[in-house]
C-alpha positions as CSV (number, residue, x, y, z in Angstrom):
1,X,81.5,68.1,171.2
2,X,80.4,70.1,174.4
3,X,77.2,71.3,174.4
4,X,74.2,72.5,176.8
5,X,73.6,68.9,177.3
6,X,77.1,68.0,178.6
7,X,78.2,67.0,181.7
8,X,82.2,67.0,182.5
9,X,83.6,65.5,185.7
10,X,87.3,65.9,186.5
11,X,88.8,63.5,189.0
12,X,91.3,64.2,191.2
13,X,90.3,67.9,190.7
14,X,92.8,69.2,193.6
15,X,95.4,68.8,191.1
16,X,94.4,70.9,188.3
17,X,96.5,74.3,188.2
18,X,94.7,77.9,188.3
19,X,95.8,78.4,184.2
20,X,94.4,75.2,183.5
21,X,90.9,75.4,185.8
22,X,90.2,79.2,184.0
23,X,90.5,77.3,181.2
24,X,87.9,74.5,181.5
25,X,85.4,77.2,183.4
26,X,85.4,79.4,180.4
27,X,84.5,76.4,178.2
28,X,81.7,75.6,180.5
29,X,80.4,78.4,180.9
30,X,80.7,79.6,177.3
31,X,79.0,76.2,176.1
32,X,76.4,76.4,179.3
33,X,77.4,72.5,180.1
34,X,77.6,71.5,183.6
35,X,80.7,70.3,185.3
36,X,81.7,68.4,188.6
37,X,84.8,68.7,190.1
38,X,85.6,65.2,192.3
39,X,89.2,65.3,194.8
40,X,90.2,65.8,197.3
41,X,91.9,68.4,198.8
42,X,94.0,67.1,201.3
43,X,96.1,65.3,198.9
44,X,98.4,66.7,196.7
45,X,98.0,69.7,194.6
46,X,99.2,70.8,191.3
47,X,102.6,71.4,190.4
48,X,101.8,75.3,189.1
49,X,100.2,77.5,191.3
50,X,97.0,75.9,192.5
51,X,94.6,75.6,195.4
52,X,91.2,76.4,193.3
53,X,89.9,72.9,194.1
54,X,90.0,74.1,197.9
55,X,88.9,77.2,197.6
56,X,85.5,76.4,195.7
57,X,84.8,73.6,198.6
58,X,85.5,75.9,201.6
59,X,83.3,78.8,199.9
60,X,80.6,76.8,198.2
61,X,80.6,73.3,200.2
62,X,80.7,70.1,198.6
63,X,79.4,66.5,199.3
64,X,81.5,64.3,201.4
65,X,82.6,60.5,200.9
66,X,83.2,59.5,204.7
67,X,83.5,55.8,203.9
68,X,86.9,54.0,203.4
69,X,86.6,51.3,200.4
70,X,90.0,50.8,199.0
71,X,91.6,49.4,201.9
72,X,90.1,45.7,202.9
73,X,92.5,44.8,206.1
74,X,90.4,46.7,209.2
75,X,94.2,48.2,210.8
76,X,94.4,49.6,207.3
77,X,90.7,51.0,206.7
78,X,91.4,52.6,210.3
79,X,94.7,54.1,209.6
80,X,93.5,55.7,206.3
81,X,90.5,57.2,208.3
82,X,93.3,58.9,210.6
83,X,95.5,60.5,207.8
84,X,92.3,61.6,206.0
85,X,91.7,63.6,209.4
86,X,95.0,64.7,210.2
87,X,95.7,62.4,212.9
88,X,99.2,61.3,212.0
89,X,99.7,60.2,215.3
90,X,97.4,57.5,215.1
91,X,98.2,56.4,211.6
92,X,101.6,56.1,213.0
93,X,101.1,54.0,216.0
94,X,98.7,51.7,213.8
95,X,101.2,51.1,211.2
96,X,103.9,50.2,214.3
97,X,101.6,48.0,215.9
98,X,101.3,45.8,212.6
99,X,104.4,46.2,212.1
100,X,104.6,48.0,208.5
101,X,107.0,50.1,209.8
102,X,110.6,49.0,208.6
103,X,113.7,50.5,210.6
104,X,116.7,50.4,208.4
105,X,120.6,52.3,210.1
106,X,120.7,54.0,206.7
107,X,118.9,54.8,203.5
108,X,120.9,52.8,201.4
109,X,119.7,49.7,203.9
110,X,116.4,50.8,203.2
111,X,117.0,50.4,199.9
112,X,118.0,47.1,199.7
113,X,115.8,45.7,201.9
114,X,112.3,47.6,200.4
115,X,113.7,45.4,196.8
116,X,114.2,42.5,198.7
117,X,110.7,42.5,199.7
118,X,109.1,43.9,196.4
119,X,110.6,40.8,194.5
120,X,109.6,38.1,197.2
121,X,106.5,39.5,196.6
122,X,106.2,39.2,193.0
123,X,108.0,35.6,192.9
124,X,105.3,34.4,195.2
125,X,102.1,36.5,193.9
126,X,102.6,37.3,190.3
127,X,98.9,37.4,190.2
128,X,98.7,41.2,192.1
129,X,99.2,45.0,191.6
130,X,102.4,46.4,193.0
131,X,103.9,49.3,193.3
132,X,107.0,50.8,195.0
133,X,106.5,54.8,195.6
134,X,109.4,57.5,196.5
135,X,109.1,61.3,196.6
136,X,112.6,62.0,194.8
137,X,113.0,60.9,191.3
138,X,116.9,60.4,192.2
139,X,115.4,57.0,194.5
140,X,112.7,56.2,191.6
141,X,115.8,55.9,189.2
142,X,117.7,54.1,191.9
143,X,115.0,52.1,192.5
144,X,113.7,50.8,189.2
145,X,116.9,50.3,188.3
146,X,117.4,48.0,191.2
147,X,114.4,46.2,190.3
148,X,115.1,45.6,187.1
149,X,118.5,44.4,188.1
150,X,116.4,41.2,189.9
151,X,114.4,40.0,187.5
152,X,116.9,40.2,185.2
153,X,118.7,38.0,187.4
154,X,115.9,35.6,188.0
155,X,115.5,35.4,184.1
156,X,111.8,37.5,184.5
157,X,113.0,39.6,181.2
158,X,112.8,39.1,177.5
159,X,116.4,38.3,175.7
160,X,115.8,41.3,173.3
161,X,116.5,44.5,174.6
162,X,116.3,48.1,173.0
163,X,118.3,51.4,174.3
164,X,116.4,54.5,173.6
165,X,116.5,58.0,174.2
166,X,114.2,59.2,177.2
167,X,113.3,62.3,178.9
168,X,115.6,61.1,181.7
169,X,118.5,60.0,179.3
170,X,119.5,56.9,177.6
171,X,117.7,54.1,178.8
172,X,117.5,50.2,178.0
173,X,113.9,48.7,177.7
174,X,113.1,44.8,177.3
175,X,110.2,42.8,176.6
176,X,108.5,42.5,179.9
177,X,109.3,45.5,181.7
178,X,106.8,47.2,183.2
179,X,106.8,51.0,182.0
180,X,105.3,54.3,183.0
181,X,104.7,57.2,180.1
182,X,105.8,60.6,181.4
183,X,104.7,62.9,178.6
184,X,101.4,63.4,176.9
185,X,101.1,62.5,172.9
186,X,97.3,63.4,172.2
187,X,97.9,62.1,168.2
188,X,98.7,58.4,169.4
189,X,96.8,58.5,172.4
190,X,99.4,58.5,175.1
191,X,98.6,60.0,178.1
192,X,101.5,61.0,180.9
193,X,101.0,59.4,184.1
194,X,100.0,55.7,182.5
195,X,101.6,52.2,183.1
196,X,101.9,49.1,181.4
197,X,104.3,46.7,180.1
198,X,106.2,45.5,177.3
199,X,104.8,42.7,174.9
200,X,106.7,43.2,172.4
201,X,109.9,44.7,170.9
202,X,110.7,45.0,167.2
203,X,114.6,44.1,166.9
204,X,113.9,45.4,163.1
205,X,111.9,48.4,163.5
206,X,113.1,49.3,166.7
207,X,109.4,49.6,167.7
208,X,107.4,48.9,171.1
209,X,104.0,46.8,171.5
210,X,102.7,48.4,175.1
211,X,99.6,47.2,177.0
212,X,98.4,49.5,179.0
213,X,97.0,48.4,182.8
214,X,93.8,49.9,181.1
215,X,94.3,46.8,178.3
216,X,94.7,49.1,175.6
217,X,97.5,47.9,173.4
218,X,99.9,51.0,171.7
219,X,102.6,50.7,168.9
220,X,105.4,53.1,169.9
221,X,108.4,54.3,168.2
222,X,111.1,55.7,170.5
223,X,112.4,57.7,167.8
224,X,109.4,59.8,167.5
225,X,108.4,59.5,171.3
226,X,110.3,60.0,174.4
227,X,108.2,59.9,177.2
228,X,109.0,56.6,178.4
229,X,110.6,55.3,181.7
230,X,110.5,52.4,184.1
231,X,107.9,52.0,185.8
232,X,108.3,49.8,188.9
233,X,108.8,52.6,191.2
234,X,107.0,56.0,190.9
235,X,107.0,59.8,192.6
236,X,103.7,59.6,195.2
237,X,102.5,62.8,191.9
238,X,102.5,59.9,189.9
239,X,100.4,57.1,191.9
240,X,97.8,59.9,193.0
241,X,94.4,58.4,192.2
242,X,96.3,54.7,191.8
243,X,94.7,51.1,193.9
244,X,97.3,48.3,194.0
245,X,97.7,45.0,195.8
246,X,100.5,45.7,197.4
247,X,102.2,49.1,198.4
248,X,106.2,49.8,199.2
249,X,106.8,53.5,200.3
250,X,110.5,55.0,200.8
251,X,110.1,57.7,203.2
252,X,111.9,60.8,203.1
253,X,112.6,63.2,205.7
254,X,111.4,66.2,203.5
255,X,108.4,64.4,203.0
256,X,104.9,66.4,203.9
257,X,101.9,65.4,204.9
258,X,100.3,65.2,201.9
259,X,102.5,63.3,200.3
260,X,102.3,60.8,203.0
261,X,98.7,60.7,202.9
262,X,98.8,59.9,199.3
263,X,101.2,57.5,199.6
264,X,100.0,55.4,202.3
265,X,96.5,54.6,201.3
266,X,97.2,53.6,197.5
267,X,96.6,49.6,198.6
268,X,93.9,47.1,199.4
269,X,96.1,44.3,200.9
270,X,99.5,45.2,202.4
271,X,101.4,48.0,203.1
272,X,105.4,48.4,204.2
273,X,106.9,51.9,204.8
274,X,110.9,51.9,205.3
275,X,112.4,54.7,207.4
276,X,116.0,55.3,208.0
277,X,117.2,56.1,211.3
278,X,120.1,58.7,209.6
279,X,117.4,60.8,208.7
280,X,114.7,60.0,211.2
281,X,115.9,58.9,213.8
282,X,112.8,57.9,216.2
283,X,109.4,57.3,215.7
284,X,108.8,60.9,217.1
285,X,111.1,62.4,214.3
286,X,108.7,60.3,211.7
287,X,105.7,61.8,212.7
288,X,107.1,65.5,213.0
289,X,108.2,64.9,209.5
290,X,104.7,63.5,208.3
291,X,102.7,66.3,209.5
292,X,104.5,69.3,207.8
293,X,102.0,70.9,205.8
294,X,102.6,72.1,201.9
295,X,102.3,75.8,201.9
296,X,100.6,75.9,198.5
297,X,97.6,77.5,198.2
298,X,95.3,79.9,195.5
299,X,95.7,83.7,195.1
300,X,91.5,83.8,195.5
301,X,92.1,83.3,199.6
302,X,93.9,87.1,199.9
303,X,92.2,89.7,199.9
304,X,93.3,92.5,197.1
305,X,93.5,96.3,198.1
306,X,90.1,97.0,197.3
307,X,88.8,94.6,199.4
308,X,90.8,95.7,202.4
309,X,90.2,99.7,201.3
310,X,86.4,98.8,201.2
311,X,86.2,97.1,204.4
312,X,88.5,99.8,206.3
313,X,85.8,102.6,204.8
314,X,83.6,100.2,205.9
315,X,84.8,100.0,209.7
316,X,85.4,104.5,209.7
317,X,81.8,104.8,208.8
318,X,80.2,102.8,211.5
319,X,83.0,103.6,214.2
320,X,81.7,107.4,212.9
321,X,78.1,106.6,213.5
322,X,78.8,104.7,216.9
323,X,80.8,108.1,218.0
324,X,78.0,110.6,217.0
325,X,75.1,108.5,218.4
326,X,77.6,107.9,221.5
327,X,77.6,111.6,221.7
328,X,74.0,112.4,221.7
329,X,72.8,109.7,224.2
330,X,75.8,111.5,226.4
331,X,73.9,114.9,226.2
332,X,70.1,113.1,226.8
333,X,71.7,111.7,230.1
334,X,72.9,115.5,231.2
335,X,70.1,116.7,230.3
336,X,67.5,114.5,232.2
337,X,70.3,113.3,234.9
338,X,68.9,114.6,238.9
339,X,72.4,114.6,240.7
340,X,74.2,117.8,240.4
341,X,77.4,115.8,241.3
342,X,76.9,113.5,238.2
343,X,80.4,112.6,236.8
344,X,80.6,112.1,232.8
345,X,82.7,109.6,231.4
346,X,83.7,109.4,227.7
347,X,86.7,108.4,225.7
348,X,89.3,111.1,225.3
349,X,89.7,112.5,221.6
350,X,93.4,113.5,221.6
351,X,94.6,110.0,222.2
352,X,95.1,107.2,219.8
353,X,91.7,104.9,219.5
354,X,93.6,102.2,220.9
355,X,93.9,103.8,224.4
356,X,90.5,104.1,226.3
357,X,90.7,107.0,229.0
358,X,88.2,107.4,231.8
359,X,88.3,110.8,232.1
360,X,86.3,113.0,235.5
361,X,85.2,116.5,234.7
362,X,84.3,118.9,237.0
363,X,81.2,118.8,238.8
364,X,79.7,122.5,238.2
365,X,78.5,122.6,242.7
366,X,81.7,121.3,243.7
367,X,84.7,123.2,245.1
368,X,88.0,122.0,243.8
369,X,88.9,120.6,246.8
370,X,86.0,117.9,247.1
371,X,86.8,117.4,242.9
372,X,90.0,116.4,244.4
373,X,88.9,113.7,246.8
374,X,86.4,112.6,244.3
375,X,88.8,111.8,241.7
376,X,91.3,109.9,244.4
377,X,88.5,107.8,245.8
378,X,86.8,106.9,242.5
379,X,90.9,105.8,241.1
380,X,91.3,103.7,244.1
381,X,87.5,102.2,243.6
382,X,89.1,101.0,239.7
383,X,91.9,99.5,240.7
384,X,90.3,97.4,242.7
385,X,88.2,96.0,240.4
386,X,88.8,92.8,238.0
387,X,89.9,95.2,234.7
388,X,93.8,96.2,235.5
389,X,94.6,99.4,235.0
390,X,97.7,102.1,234.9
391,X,98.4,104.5,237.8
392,X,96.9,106.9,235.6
393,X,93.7,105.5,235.2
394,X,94.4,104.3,231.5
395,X,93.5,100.7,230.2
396,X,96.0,100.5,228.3
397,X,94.5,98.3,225.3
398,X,97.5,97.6,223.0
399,X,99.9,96.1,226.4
400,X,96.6,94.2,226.8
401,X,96.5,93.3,222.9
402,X,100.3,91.9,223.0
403,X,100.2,90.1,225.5
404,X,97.5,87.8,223.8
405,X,99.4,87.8,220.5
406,X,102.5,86.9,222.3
407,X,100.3,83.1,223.3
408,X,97.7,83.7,220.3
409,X,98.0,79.8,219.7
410,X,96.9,78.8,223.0
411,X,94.6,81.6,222.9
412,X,92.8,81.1,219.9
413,X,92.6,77.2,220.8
414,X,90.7,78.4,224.0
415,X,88.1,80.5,222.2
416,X,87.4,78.4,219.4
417,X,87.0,75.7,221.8
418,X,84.3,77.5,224.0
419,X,82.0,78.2,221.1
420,X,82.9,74.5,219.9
421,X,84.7,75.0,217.2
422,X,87.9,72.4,216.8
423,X,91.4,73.1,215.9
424,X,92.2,71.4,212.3
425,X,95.8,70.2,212.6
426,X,95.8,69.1,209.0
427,X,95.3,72.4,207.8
428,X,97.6,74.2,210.2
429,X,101.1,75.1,209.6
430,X,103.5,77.4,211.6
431,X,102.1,80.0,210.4
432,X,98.5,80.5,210.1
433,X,96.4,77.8,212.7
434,X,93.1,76.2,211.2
435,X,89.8,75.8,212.4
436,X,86.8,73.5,212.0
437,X,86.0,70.7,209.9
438,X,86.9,72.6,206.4
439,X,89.4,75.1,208.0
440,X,86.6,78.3,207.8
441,X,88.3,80.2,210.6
442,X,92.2,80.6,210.7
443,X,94.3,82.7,212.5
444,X,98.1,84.7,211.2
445,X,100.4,83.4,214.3
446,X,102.7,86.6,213.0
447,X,100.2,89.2,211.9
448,X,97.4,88.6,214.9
449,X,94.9,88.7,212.9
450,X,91.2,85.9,211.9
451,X,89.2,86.0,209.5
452,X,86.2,83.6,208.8
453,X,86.4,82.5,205.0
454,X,83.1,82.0,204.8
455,X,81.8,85.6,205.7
456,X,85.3,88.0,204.9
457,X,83.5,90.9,206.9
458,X,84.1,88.8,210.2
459,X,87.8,89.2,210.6
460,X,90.4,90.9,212.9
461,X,92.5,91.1,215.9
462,X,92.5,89.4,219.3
463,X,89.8,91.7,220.6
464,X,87.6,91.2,216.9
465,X,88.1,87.1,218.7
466,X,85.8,88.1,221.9
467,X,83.3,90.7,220.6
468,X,82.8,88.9,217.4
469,X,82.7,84.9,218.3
470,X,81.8,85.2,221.8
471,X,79.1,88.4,221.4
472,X,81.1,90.5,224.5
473,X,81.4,94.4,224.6
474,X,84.9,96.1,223.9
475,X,85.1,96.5,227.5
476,X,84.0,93.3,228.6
477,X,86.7,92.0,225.5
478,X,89.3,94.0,227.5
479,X,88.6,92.2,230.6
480,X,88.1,88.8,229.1
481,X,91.7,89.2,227.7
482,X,93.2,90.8,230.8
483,X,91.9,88.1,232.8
484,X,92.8,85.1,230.6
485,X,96.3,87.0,230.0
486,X,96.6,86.8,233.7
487,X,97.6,90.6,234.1
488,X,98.0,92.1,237.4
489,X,97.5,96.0,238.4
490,X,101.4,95.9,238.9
491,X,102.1,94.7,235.4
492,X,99.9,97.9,234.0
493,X,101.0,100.4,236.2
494,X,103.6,101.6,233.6
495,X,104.1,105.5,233.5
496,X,101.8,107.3,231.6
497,X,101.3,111.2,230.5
498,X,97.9,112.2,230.4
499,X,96.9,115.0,227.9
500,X,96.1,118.3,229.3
């Protein structure tokens, strides 16, 4: 019974679906228990839509675990510590460097040789935890059924033998295989994701004595439950959470990275991963392949309508103020200004905001002629200086604007950088680009635009980049881009039409 004086925790929390978390906050909240959510998020998420997990720990914060404890071989403790970062690189070169990278010519060598291994393993250490681990369930049939095929052979398996109906089809079980359940029976206590092995088989009754590798021991009937399946290999879903002895891992070239994070830090003694070169063919292939990123993540991240209505009002209002108080400090200046040749500068209505015009008016003591001269001396004084600028005296803000979304990669790595701020490969993808430890900032490589998911109000375009992070002026912004865009006069000196 939950109560006021419950506490839940749910482990591996990054995998729990949107449906189901709504479900368990309701009850919560509804029964005024407290609950702890433990994952994380790096690893795999749910099969549904998901990403809640994530999304509470970038907005909220959580307490990190920094300390490695499953692994007890230092290489692996290291390399573990590198895919928990993002550093596949690393990971990589470790694993090559001890040597637990097998190259096979094809996958069906990889095959072979992965079972060969697995069952020298378990002649000379029956003692240990093993566990082979593939992403398709097309090389977890192929593979258990391999596996089976040895021990069979090596007289491992019990004489009597039962064929049942599965999830997965007809399928033969004998005492001593080791089984995984792959469906959820809450009246007999079955839960889907556990292992065990056969005891016992009922020739009569056509019934199943399991023990669980939590030692509890369950009667099953196959006629009445179907959620059963060898268990010797497994998907990475399915060993997510898992500690074993010993680890085999099939890699696949569709494989993400956290998949392979998952997979490669399940053991506490040895690890083997087995490549084939027909579908990676270099070590430079298997790292490219290990650091694609899922693209899964929770609706809560977007912002709706409203919120982007709300904050546009938001943005007219101020600009609104900005242009009225603009105004009056114009008129003060007139007003108490000395020099009866003073020039006023201010933006020009007619054109679009993005366009800044430097406009010279008439000074009311001048004749035209001298206005003239004025104007031509005071163009040639601006294009010399550092901003570049059209022949017309424009800065034209939006070629400035595209030329920084044309290399916003490199350009946002070089502003976050100068404020300190990393770049977060392991949340990256092609995309969107991540930064800092928990990915707060990221950046739309198609769209242009940041946003800080800790504070939604800071967020924007190129420009937002300088005059938010980096506290610069909209002018000084325009420089700053300019220059690190590397523009000249010439490439701004486009034709332009001034409004009369």
């Amino acid at each position: 019974v939950i109560d006021s004086k419950t506490l839940v925790v749910v482990n591996e929390a990054g995998m729990l679906g949107t449906s189901l978390s709504i479900e368990l906050f309701n009850v919560i909240k509804n029964k005024g228990a407290k609950l702890i959510l433990v994952g994380d998020d790096r690893q795999l998420s749910s099969v549904e839509r998901g990403g809640t997990f994530r999304f509470l720990a970038n907005r909220y914060g959580a307490a990190e675990l920094s300390e490695v404890r499953r692994q007890t071989v230092l290489w692996q403790k290291e390399a573990s510590e590198s895919l928990a970062e993002g550093n596949v690189k690393r990971a990589v070169t470790l694993l090559e460097e001890h040597e637990a990278i097998v190259w096979n010519t094809t996958k069906e060598e990889s095959l072979i040789n992965l079972l060969k291994d697995w069952a020298k393993d378990a002649l000379l250490n029956p003692q240990n935890t093993r566990q082979i681990i593939a992403q398709r369930n097309i090389d977890v049939d192929a593979l258990n059924q391999g596996a089976r095929d040895l021990l069979r052979q090596s007289g491992q398996l019990g004489e009597v033998e039962i064929t049942c109906s599965t999830q997965r089809g007809r399928v033969a079980f004998a005492e001593g295989d080791r089984i995984q359940l792959t469906k959820t029976d809450k009246s007999q206590g079955l839960m889907n994701g556990s292992f065990g092995m056969i005891e016992k088989i009922n020739s009569k009754t056509k019934t199943m004595t399991l023990k669980l590798d939590s030692g509890e021991i369950k009667e099953i009937n196959p006629n009445t439950y179907d959620g059963l399946r060898h268990g010797y290999a497994a998907t990475t879903y399915k060993t997510q959470g898992a500690t074993l002895a010993s680890v085999y891992v099939l890699h696949n070239k569709t494989s993400h990275y956290p998949t392979n994070y998952v997979s490669l830090t399940r053991q506490t003694k040895s690890l083997a991963l087995y490549v084939s070169q027909d579908e990676t063919p270099s070590t430079t292939h298997l790292m490219s392949q290990m650091e694609r990123q899922q693209e899964k993540g929770s609706s809560l991240v977007f912002d709706t309508l409203k919120d982007i209505e709300k904050r546009r009002e938001t943005k007219i209002f101020f600009a609104s103020v900005k242009e009225v108080a603009d105004s009056l400090l114009i008129k003060v200046k007139d007003r108490l200004h000395r020099n009866k040749a003073f020039y006023q500068f201010e933006k020009e209505k007619s054109l679009p905001q993005e366009t800044a015009v430097i406009s010279v008016f008439k000074a009311s003591e001048r004749s035209l002629e001298n206005n003239l001269k004025n104007i031509s001396s005071l163009r040639q004084e601006k294009s010399r200086s550092s901003m570049p600028r059209s022949t017309s005296g424009m800065i034209d803000v939006r070629f400035i604007e595209n030329a920084l979304k044309e290399n916003l990669a490199d350009f946002a790595d070089h502003i976050f950088a100068s404020i300190g701020v990393s770049h977060n490969r392991a949340m990256s993808s092609n995309v969107e680009r991540r930064y800092g430890k928990k990915g707060e900032f990221s950046v739309n490589l198609r769209t242009g635009l940041w946003i800080n998911h800790k504070n939604t109000e800071l967020a924007g375009g190129p420009f937002h980049l300088l005059t938010k992070l980096k506290n610069l002026s909209f002018k000084e912004a325009l420089e700053y881009g300019a220059s690190w865009a590397r523009l000249s006069p010439e490439q701004l000196s486009r034709k332009q039409t001034l409004p009369p």
